[in-house]
N, C-alpha and C positions, 0 to 999 in steps of 0.2 A: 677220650676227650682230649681237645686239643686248646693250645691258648688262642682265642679270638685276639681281632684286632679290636672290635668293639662288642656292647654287648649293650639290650634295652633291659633297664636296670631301675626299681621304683629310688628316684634323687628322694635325700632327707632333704633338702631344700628347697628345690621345684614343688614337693608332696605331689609329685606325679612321677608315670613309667615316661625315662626321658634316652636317647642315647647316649652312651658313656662311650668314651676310648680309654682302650685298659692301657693302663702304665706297665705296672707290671702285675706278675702271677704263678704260682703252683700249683701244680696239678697231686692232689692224694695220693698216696701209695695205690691206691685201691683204684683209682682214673677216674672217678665218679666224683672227686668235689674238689672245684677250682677257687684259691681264694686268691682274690686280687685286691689292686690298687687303682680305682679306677678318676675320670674328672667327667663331670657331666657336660655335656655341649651344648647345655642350655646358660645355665647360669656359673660356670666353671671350678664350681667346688670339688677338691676333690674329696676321696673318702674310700673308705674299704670296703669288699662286701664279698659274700660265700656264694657262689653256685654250685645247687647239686644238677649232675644232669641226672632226669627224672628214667625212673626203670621203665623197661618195656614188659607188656605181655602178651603173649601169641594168643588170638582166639579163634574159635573155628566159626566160619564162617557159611552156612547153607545155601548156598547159591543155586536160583530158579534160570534156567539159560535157555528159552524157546521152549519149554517142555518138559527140557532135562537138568534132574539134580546132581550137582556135585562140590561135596564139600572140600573149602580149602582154609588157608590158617595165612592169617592176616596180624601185625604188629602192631600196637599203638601203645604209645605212652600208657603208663599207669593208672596215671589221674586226667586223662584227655576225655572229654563229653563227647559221648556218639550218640546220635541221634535218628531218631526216624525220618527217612527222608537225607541223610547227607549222601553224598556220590564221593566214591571212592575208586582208586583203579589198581584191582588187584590183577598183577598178577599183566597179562596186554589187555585185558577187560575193565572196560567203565562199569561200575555197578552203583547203584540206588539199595539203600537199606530200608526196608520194608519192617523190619518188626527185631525188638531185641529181647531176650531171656535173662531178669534178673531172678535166682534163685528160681522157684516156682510160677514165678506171674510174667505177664508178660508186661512191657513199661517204656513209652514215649523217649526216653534217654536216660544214661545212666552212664556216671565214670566205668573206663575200660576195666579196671581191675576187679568189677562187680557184675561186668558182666558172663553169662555162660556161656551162649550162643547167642550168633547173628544171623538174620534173614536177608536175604539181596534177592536182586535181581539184575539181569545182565541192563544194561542201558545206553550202552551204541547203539544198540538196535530192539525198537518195539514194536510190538505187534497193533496193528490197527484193525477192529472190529468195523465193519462195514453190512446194511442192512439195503438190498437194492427192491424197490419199488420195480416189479414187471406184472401193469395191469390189475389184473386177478390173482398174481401172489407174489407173495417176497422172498429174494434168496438172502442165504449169509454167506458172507464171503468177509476175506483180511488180505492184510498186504503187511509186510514190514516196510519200516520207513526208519530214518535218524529223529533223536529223540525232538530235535528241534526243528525237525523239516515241518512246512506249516501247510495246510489245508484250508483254501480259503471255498465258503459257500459260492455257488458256481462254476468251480472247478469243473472240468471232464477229465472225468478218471477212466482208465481201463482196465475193465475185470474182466479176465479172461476171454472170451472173443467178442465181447459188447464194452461197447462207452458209455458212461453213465454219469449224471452228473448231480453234482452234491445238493442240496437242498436243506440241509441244515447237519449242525453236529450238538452230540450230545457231550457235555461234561461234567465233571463232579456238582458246578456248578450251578448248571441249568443248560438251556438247549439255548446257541447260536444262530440265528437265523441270518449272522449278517459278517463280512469281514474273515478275518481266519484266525485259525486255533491251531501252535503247535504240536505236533503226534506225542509229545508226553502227556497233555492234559486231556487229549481224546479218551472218553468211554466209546461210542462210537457213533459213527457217518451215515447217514440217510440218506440214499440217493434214490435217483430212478433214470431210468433207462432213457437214454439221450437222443432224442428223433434225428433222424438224418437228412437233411431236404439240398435237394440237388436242382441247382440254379441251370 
């Protein structure tokens, strides 16, 4: 830990978290708790006040990456709330947390220090489920895409050696028939096979 120049600090005056510029300060024998002198730059009282900086703990982390698992160990504060659904980038990988491990159960979030394991998945890149309408029967097929690239109904896509064009997509939601839907919120795509007419 080192002395800041400022620090957001709750004022007894303000009765709010307001910025402070530290006057002055010492750092513990132990580097973990600074106590200063600080003035609030709202209303310019000054006043004294302790910070701990807060401990870390390593968790291991299950990470789903196109198929393939492998676990790795990630940081966070002590008391920091993870959540299902936050995006993290461990490691050169964007990942999405998928499910967390308090004790026995599984649970929507939980302070880091409580929890056991984490669930991810990679999130640069997702996979897009795709259902092609040809005639008399339907293929499956996927594509990766960025998690934000967006698919709009009437698009022409190409799947493998035919073009094929969107017709609606499915999401958690309910089915779009109209505009486009990011590849993160896609379940998936409905197309069919895109006539070819030569003028």
């Amino acid at each position: 830990m080192a002395i800041p120049n400022s620090l957001y600090l709750d004022c007894p005056s303000c009765g709010e978290k307001t910025l402070h510029e530290v006057l002055k300060g010492r750092i513990s024998k132990g580097g973990d708790v600074l106590e200063t002198t600080v003035r609030c730059q709202e209303c310019q009282q000054v006043h004294g006040a302790v910070v701990r900086e807060p401990k870390s703990v390593k968790l291991p982390i299950i990470l789903s990456d196109m198929g393939k698992t492998s676990k790795l160990d990630f940081e966070f504060g002590e008391d920091e709330l993870v959540a299902v659904g936050d995006e993290l980038f461990v490691g050169d990988t964007n990942v999405v947390v998928t499910a967390i491990e308090k004790g026995e159960r599984r649970v929507s979030q939980a302070p880091a220090k409580e929890i056991k394991t984490i669930w991810a998945k990679r999130f640069d890149k997702v996979r897009v489920k795709i259902s092609v309408n040809k005639t008399s029967r339907t293929l499956a097929a996927e594509l990766t895409a960025l998690p934000d690239e967006e698919f709009f109904v009437g698009d022409i896509l190409n799947i493998g050696r035919d073009d094929v064009v969107i017709h609606y997509i499915k999401t958690r939601e309910g089915m779009v028939r109209h505009g486009g839907v990011p590849a993160r919120e896609i379940v998936r795509i409905y197309a069919k096979s895109a006539r070819t007419t030569y003028s």
